[in-house]
KELUMLUM-227297 format. One record per residue (C-alpha): residue in three letters; z, y, x. Coordinates in steps of 0.001 Angstrom, whole numbers, plus 500000, padded with zeros to 6 digits. Layout:
REM KELUMLUM-227297
ALAZYX
...
***
This chain:
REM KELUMLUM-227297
UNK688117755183073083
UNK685736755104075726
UNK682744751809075809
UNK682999751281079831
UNK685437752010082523
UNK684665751735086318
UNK687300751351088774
UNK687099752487092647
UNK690844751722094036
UNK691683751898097455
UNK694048749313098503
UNK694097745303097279
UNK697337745777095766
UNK696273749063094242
UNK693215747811093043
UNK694941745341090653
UNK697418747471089086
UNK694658749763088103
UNK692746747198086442
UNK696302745886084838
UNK697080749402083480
UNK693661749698081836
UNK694388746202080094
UNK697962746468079167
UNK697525749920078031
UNK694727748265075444
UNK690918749081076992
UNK690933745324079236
UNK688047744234077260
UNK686013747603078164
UNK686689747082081627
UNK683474747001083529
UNK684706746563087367
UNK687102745072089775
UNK686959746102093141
UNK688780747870096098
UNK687562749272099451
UNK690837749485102002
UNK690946748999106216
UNK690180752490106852
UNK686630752437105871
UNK684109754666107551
UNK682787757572105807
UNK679176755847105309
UNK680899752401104200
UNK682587754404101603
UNK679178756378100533
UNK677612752928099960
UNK680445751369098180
UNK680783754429095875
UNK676766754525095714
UNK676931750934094561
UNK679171751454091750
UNK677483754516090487
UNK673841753464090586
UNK675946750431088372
UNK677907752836086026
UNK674533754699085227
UNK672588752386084514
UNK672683752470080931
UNK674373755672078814
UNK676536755399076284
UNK677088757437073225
UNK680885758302073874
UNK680275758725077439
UNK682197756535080187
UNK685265757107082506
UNK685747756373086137
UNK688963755918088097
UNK688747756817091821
UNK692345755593092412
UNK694684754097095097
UNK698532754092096280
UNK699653755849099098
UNK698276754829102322
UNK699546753872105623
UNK696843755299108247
UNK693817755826105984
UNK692303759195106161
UNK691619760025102789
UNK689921762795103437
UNK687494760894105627
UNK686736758052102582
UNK686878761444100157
UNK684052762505102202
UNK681708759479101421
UNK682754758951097682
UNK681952763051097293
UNK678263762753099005
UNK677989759351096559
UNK679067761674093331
UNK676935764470094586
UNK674051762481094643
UNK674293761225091130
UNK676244764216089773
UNK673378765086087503
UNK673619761472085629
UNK677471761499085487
UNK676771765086083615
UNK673895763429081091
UNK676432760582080568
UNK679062762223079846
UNK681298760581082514
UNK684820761550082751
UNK686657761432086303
UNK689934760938087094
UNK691424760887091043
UNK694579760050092197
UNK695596759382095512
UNK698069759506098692
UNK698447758925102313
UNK697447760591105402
UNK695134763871105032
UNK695230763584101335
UNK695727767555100289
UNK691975768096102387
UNK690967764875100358
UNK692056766283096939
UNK691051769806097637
UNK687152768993098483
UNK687298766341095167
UNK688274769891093109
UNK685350772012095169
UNK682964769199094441
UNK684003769527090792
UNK683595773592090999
UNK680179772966092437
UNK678516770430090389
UNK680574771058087237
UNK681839767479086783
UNK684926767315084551
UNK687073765724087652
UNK691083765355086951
UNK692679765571090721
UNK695848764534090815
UNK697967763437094090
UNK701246761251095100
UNK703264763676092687
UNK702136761952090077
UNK702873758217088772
UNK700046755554090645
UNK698844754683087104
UNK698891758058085467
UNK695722758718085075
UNK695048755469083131
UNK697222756581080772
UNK695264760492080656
UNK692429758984080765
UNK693185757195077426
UNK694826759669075919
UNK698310758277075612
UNK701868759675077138
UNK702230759593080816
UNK705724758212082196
UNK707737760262084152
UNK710845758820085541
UNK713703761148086019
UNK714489762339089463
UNK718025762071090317
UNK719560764707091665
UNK721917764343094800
UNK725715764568094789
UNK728174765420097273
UNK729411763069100190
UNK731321763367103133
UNK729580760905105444
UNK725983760929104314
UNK724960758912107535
UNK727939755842107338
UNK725294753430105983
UNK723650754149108930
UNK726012753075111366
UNK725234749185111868
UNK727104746868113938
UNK729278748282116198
UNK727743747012119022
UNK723942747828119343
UNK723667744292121500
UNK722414741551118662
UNK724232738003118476
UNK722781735018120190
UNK721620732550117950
UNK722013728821118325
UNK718155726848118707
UNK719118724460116694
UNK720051726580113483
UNK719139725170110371
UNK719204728825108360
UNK718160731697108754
UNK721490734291109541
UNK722183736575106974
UNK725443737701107607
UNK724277740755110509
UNK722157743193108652
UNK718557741734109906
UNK717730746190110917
UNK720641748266111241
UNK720456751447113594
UNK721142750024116826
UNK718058747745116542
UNK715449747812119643
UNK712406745964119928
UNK709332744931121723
UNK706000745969120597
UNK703768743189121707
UNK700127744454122437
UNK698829748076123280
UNK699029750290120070
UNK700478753673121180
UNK699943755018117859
UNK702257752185116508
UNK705083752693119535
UNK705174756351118786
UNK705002756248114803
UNK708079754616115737
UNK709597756763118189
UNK708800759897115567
UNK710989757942113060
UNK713616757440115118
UNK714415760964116205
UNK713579762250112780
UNK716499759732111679
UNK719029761217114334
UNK718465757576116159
UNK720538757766119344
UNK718330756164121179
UNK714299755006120508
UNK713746751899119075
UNK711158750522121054
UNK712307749069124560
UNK709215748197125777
UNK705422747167125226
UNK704367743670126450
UNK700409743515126382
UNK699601740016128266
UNK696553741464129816
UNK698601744674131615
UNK697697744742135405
UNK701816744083136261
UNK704153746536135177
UNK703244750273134575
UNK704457752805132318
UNK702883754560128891
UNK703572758130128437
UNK705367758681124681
UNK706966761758122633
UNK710630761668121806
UNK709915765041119537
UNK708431767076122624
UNK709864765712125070
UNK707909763480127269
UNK709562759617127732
UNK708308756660129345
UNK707909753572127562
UNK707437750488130017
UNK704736748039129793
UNK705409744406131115
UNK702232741826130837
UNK704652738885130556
UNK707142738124127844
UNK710094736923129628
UNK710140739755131879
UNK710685742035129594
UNK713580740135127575
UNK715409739931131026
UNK715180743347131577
UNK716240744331127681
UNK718954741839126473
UNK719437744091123705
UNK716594743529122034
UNK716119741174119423
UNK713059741975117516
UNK709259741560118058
UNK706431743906116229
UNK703394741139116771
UNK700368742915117012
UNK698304740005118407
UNK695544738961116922
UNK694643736325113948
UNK693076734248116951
UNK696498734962118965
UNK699135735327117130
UNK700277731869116367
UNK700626730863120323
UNK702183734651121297
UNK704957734111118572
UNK705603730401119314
UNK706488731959123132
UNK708745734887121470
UNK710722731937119481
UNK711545730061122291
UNK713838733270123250
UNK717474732861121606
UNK717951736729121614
UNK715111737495118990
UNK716554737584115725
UNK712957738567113911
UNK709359738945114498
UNK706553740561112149
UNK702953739080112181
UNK700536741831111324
UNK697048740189111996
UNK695351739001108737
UNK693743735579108954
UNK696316733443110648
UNK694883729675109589
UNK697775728439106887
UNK698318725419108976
UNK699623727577111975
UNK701369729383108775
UNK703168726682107445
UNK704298725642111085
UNK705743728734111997
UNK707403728612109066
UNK709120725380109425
UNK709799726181113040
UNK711691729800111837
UNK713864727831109346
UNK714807725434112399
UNK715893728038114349
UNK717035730734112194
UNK714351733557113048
UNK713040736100110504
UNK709564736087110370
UNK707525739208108364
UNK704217738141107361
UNK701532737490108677
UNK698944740290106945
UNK701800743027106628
UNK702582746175107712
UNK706199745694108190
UNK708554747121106370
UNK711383749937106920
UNK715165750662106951
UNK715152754236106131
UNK717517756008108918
UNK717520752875111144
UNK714214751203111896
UNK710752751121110822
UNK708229748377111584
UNK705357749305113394
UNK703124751855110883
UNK704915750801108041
UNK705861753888105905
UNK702500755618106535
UNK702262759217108594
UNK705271761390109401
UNK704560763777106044
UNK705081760841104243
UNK708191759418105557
UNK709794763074105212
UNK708194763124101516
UNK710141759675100606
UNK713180760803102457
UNK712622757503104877
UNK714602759599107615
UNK718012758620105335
UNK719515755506103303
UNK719604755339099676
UNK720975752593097373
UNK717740750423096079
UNK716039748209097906
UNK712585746421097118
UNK710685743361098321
UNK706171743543097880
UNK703593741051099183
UNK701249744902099580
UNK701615746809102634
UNK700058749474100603
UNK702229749228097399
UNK705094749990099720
UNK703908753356099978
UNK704089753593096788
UNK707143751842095937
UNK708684754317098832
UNK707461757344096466
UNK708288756269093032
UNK711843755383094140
UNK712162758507096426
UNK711495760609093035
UNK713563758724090633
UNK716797757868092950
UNK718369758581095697
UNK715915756486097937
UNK714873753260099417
UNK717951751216101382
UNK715753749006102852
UNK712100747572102215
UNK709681744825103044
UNK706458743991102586
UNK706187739979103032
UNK702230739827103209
UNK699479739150101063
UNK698886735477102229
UNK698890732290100132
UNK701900731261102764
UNK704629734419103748
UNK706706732714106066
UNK709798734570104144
UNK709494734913101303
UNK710859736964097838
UNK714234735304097654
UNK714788735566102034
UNK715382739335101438
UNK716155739935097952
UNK718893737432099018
UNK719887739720102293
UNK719900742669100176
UNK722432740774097570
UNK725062740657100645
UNK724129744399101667
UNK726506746720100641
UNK724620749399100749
UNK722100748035098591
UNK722962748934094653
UNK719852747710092939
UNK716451745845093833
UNK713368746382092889
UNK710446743162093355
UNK706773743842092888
UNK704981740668092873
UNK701593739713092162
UNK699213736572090329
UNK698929733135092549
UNK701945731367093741
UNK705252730327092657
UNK707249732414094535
UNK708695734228091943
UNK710061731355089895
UNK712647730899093013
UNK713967734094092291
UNK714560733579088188
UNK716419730732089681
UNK718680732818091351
UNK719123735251088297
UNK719777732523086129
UNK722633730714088498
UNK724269733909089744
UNK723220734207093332
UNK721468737426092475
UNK723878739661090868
UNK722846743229091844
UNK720440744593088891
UNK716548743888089315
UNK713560745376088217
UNK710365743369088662
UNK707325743164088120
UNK703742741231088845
UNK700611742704089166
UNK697422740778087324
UNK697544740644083973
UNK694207741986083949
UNK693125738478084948
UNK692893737448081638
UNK690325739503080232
UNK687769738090083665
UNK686137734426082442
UNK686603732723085284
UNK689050732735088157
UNK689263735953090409
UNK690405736503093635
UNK691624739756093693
UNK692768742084097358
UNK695355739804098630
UNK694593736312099927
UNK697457734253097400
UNK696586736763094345
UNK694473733722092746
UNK696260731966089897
UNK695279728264090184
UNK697790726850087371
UNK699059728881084037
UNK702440728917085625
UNK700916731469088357
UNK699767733827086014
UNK701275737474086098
UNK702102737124082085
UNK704441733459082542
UNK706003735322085772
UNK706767738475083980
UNK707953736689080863
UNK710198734227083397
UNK711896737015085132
UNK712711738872081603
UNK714247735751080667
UNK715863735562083742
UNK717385738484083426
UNK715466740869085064
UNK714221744026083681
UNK710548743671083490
UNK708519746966081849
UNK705396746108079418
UNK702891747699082008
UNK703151748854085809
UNK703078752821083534
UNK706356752251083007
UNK707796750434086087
UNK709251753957087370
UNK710688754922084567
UNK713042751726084005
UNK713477751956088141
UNK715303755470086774
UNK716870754117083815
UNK718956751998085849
UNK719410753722088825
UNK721233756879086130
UNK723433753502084777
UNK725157752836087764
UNK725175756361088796
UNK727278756957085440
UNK729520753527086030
UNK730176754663089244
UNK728430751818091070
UNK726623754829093115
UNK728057757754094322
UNK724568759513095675
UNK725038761126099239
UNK724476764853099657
UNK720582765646100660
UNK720009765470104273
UNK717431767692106070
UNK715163765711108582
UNK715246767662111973
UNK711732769602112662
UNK709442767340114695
UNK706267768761116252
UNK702887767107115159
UNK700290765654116911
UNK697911767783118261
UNK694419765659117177
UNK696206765696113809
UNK697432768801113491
UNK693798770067114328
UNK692163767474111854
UNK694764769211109446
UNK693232772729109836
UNK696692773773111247
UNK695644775106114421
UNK692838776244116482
UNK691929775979120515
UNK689541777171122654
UNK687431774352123696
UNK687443773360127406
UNK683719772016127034
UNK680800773233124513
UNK678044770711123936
UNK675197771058121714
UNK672733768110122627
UNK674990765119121453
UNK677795764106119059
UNK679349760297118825
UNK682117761378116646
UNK680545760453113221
UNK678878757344111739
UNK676066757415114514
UNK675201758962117854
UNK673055761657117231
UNK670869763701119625
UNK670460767004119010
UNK671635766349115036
UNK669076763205114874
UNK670941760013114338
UNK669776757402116494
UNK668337755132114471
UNK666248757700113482
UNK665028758137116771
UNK663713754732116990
UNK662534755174113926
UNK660811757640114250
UNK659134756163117771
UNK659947759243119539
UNK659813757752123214
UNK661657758685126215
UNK659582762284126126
UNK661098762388122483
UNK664101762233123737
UNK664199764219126648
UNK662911766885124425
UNK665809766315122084
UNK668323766203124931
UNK667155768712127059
UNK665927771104124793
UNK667346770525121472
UNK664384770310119375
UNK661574767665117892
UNK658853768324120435
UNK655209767572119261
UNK653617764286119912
UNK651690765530122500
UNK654445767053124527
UNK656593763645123968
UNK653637762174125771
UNK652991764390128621
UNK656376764110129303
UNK656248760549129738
UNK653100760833131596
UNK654919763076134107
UNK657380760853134839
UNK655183758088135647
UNK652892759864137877
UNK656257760897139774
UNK658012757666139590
UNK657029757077143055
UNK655028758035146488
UNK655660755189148732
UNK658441754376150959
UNK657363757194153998
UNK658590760324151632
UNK662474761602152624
UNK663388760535149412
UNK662816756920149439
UNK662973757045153580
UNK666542758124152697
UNK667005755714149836
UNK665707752587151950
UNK668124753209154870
UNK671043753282153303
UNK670611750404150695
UNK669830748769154628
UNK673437749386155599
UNK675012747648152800
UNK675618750553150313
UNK675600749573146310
UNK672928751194144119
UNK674824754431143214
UNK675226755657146879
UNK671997754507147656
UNK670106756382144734
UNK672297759369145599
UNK671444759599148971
UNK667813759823148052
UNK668026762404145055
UNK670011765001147968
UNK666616765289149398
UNK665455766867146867
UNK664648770500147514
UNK662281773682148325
UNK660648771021150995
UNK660436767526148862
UNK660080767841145076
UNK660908771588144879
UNK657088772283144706
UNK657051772131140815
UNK659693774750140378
UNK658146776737143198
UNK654321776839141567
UNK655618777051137916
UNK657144780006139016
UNK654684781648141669
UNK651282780983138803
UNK653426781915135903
UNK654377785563137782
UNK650717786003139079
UNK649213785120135803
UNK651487787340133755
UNK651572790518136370
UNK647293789847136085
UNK646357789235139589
UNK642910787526139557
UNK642846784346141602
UNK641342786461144523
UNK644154788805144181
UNK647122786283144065
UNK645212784610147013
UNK645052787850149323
UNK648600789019148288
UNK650270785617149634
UNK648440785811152882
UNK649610789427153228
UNK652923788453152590
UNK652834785056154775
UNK654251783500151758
UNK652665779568151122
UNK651928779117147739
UNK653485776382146189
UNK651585774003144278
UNK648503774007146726
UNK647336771846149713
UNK647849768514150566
UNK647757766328153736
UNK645523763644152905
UNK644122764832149324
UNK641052767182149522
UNK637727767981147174
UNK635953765198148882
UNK639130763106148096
UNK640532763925145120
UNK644024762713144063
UNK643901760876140765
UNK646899762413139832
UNK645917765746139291
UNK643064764591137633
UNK644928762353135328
UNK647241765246134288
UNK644203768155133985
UNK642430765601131517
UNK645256764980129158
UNK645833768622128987
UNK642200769413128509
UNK642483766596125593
UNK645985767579123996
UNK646849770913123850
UNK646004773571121982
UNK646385776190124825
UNK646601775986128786
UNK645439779392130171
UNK647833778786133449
UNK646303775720134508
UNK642754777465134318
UNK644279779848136420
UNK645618777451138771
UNK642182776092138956
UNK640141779188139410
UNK643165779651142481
UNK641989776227143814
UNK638317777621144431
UNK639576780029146037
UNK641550778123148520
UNK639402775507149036
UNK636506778248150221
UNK638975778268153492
UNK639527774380154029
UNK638838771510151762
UNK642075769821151541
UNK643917773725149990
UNK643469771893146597
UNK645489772060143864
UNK648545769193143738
UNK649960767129141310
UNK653379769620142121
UNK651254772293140979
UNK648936770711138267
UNK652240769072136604
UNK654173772995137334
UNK651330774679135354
UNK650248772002132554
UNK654294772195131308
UNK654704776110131369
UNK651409775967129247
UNK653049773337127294
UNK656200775078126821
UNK654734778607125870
UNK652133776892123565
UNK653566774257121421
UNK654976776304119061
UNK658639774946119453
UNK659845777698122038
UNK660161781555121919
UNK658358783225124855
UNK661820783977126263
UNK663139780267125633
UNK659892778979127777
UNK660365781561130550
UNK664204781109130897
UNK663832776903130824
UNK661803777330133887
UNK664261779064135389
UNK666608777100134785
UNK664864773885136841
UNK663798772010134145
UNK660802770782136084
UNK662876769746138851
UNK664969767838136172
UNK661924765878135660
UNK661323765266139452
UNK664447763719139501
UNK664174761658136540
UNK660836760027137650
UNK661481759814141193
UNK664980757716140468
UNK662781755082139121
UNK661308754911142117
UNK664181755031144309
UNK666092752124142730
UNK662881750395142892
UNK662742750831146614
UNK666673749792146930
UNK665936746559144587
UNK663171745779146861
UNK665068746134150189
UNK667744743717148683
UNK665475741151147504
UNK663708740807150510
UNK667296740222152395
UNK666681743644155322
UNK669109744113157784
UNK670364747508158740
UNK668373749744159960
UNK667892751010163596
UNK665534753710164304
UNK663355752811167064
UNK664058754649170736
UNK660267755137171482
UNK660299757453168307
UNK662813759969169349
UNK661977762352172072
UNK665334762513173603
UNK665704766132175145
UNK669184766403175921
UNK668612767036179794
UNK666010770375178908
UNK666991773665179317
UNK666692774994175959
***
């Protein structure tokens, strides 16, 4: 045998039964981990969880090498190819370890995305040579324990379908869809209407579309009549509006009502709530629903509901006779008539365990995610689930094991049950009650997860909030040993749970206790678009292109730099208009420059267009936006066109090799101003710090600036006419950043000639002048200014000349 084992199971259920499969199948005492990762954890969670427990597993080698388990059930919504993705980069990184240790790897898993998932584990093994086993939901949960140790894997037998005339009868339900009123002041909960049958409809209270049309997608894939959900109530809707849904491809509308009562008036046929209000929430939104006699049952699905609201709610149901579900579940589902919120995972899934259609065994879990599972194993080895729940994995369900197993005792469709419980509680000793007395006749297979426990030498808590045994009694060994005496047909190990599900399932096949229905195919049911593309199925032309930003992943990035890295890094505004703009790292320098052009434009006083324009209309009551906007239009050849202007009149000079005297002459022959030189107040005698500010820096900084010399040697010629033909900040700024941009290093010639062209420079205008502006607006609000009027004795009114 192997000296160490190391566990990393998705799933809290999940996570236990792999650790009680390693025990029970005789290597508990070489165990070296517990743990689980489930939620839908992000790709970079995952990495550090899997980093954690390989930097662990390698710490010290081993002779006979080690083995890891990278297990789980089959989920509900968790990509796995998405959590594959961090665990891979995690093995990756320590791949050449696992090789020097000798460390054997064994995968197994299910649920949404899972093929991608299993087929980059196998390329990772290709690639790094790692002796990985990949296995998916084909095979038994536990499996791989049992490969891993060498010993005979369990393989239940799948039964194969017989003929009947009316595959869909079980489906049928009351014969009226509208539910029976029940009495407040019921003392039990009613058992005698099947609590789902195919007529149900329900509300789903708070926005989840992807819930509502999980739903929807089950009920036409189950030849449902009509959808199951009625409407959404989400308290914080704006009044009533309508959400667009799929029934298949066609388009429906779902309504959406932001008070409770409403929508029960409006649907008297519905008479069950999916509760996806929060833990801080959900006890005052379900006291409301109760107060309505028409609901028959509600499901909780927020985790962390205090236990005294809990324990309430409970007492309250039993009062009036209402089914509650949880809280901390993800529903449960009566294949062919109604499925609770997400429960039964992604639509591959439900087709996969033939959900669409009834089949004779029903089963009862405290896991959400073990229903998955259960959903598989009895998919393979029978003819498929009647009905199943998942109860929740808190210390207080407010229904409980014997609540359904007892429901599916007076269903006639269901032929056998099948109870998965877990360590902590009592719970189960209710049902060997039942056994023993004769309330439950049907035949039972059960079974409860943490016997692992044991071998730990202290108390653990383990994924579920009541998996904690705090007495002997609520061990998983006295419950297993309880319902064996009680009757029930417990298996030595969870290894072989599917293969005694099988063994009785063929027994009443052969009395005659089931006659299994012919197969029914599941009508074809278009996928998702987002999912279909996730999938690799199909491709599309993208409407946009963008190569400057991505907030899909972990972290925003710029131009592939994560953000933190940018702050890291320091990289500055310029930093990150370099990144943003032009998709690169830009020296320090540049970063700088950048920066220092945008202060030096920030602002020229309040007599430009610009912040003329700016100041008026903040003046007549406009918000910031309008006010900013109304300054930026300004912008053009006349007001803060300049820089594009003289970048682009030096650079064609310089490069065509005009001397200064020769660019001079040829614009005066021409008529043609050239941009970047003069000023109105600015002249050699007076010389605007500005320019001088930039021509220094560049003088200090870079390695190259052969256009601004030129622009300078143009300035003495200019200035031989008049004084004041100097060159401008426009121009010195225009110059300094083609220099910069041809001479860094980070552009191609054609890169720095083509992002002039583009306006880059006015870019930068804009971005330094807008400080200004909403300065100027801020400061015409905070000193309280009335609107403006533009004085008469400033306009020469003309109207009356012939012109």
């Amino acid at each position: 045998t192997q000296s160490t084992w190391g566990l990393m199971v998705a799933g809290g259920g999940a996570s236990v039964i792999y650790a009680d499969t390693v025990a029970d199948l005789g290597a508990g005492s070489e165990l070296a981990n517990y743990g689980e990762y489930s939620g839908d954890p992000t790709e970079e969670l995952t990495y550090q969880y899997a980093s954690t427990i390989l930097k662990l597993l390698t710490k010290e080698a081993h002779p006979e090498g080690k083995l890891l388990i990278i297990g789980g059930g089959i989920a509900n919504f968790t990509d796995v190819a998405q959590t594959f993705t961090g665990i891979i980069r995690a093995l990756d990184k320590f791949h050449k370890l696992l090789l020097e240790q000798k460390v054997k790897i064994y995968v197994r898993r299910g649920g949404p995305n899972f093929q991608e998932g299993l087929k980059m584990m196998n390329a990772l093994a290709r690639k790094t040579g790692l002796p990985i086993d990949v296995r998916g939901p084909e095979t038994h949960m536990t499996s791989v324990v049992a490969l891993a140790l060498g010993k005979p894997v369990s393989q239940g037998n799948i039964a194969e379908p017989q003929v009947d005339n009316d595959p869909l009868k079980a489906l049928r339900g009351p014969a009226s869809p509208l539910s029976p009123s029940l009495e407040a002041g019921a003392t039990s909960i009613q058992q005698d209407t099947p609590l789902f049958y195919r007529g149900t409809r329900a509300i789903v209270y708070g926005m989840q579309p992807g819930a509502v049309q999980n739903m929807l997608d089950f009920d036409y894939i189950s030849r449902r009549e009509k959808p199951s959900v009625a409407a959404i109530c989400y308290p914080f809707a704006s009044g009533v509006h309508y959400r667009q849904f799929y029934w298949s491809s066609t388009e429906v509308m779902i309504p959406v009502y932001h008070k409770l009562g409403l929508v029960l008036e409006k649907f008297p046929d519905v008479d069950t709530i999916v509760n996806f209000a929060s833990s801080r929430s959900a006890y005052e939104a379900t006291l409301e629903m109760m107060e309505y006699p028409q609901i028959r049952s509600i499901t909780i699905i927020a985790e962390g509901v205090p236990e005294k609201h809990t324990r309430h709610l409970l007492k309250l149901s039993k009062e009036k006779g209402i089914f509650i579900i949880g809280p901390a579940t993800v529903g449960g589902v009566k294949p062919g008539c109604f499925r609770i919120g997400n429960a039964g995972g992604r639509l591959d899934n439900i087709v996969t365990s033939k959900l669409y259609r009834p089949g004779s065994v029903a089963y009862v879990s405290r896991s959400g995610g073990l229903s998955n599972e259960l959903n598989n194993m009895i998919s393979r080895t029978t003819d498929g689930v009647a009905e199943g729940i998942a109860i929740g994995g808190d210390r207080f369900p407010i229904t409980d094991y014997m609540d359904h197993v007892l429901r599916y005792e007076k269903d006639p469709a269901c032929k056998m049950i099948v109870l998965l419980g877990e360590v902590g509680g009592t719970l189960e000793y209710d049902v060997c009650s039942a056994l023993k007395d004769g309330r439950i006749k049907k035949p039972m297979i059960a079974w409860c997860t943490g016997t692992v426990a044991k071998y730990f030498p202290y108390d653990v808590q383990f994924g579920h909030a009541g998996a904690l045994a705090q007495a002997a009694l609520e061990t998983a060994e006295a419950k297993n040993k309880a319902l064996r005496d009680a009757g029930a047909v417990v298996p030595t190990s969870f290894e072989e749970f599917s293969v005694l599900i099988s063994q009785t399932y063929q027994k009443l096949v052969e009395n005659g206790t089931i006659k299994p229905a012919a197969e029914v195919s599941p009508p074809p049911i278009p996928v998702d678009y987002a999912w279909a593309r996730k999938l690799g199925l199909i491709r599309k032309t993208p409407g946009f292109i963008s190569s400057i930003s991505d907030d899909r992943g972990e972290e925003l990035t710029y131009a592939g730099m994560p953000i933190s890295k940018v702050f890291e890094n320091e990289l500055g505004l310029g930093g990150v208009i370099g990144l943003l703009w032009f998709t690169r790292r830009l020296p320090t320098y540049a970063c700088q420059f950048i920066e220092l052009i945008l202060q030096l434009t920030a602002d020229h006083g309040p007599a430009v267009s610009g912040a003329h324009n700016t100041i008026v209309t903040a003046r007549a009551g406009k918000d910031l936006i309008s006010s900013l906007v109304s300054g930026l239009l300004t912008i053009g050849p006349r007001f803060g066109g300049a820089l594009d202007g003289a970048a682009e009149m030096f650079s064609q000079a310089f490069d065509s090799g005009l001397s200064p005297e020769e660019f001079v002459e040829k614009c005066r022959k021409e008529n043609v101003l050239i941009h970047g030189i003069g000023h109105l107040v600015k002249s050699l005698e007076n010389p605007d710090v500005r320019v001088t500010l930039v021509v220094d820096f560049v003088k200090k900084n870079f390695p190259s600036y052969q256009l601004l010399t030129y622009a300078l040697e143009v300035q003495k010629v200019t200035t031989r006419k008049k004084s004041s033909l100097i060159l401008n900040v426009d121009g010195a700024i225009a110059c300094a950043f083609v220099d910069l941009l041809r001479g860094c290093g980070a552009f191609t010639r054609e890169e720095a000639d083509e992002y002039v062209k583009m306006g880059t420079l006015n870019g930068l205008f804009v971005v330094g002048r807008s400080v200004g502006f909403i300065g100027h607006f801020i400061d015409q609000k905070r000193l309280k200014q009335g609107l403006y009027r533009h004085p008469t004795d400033d306009i020469a009114y003309i109207a009356n000349q012939n012109l």
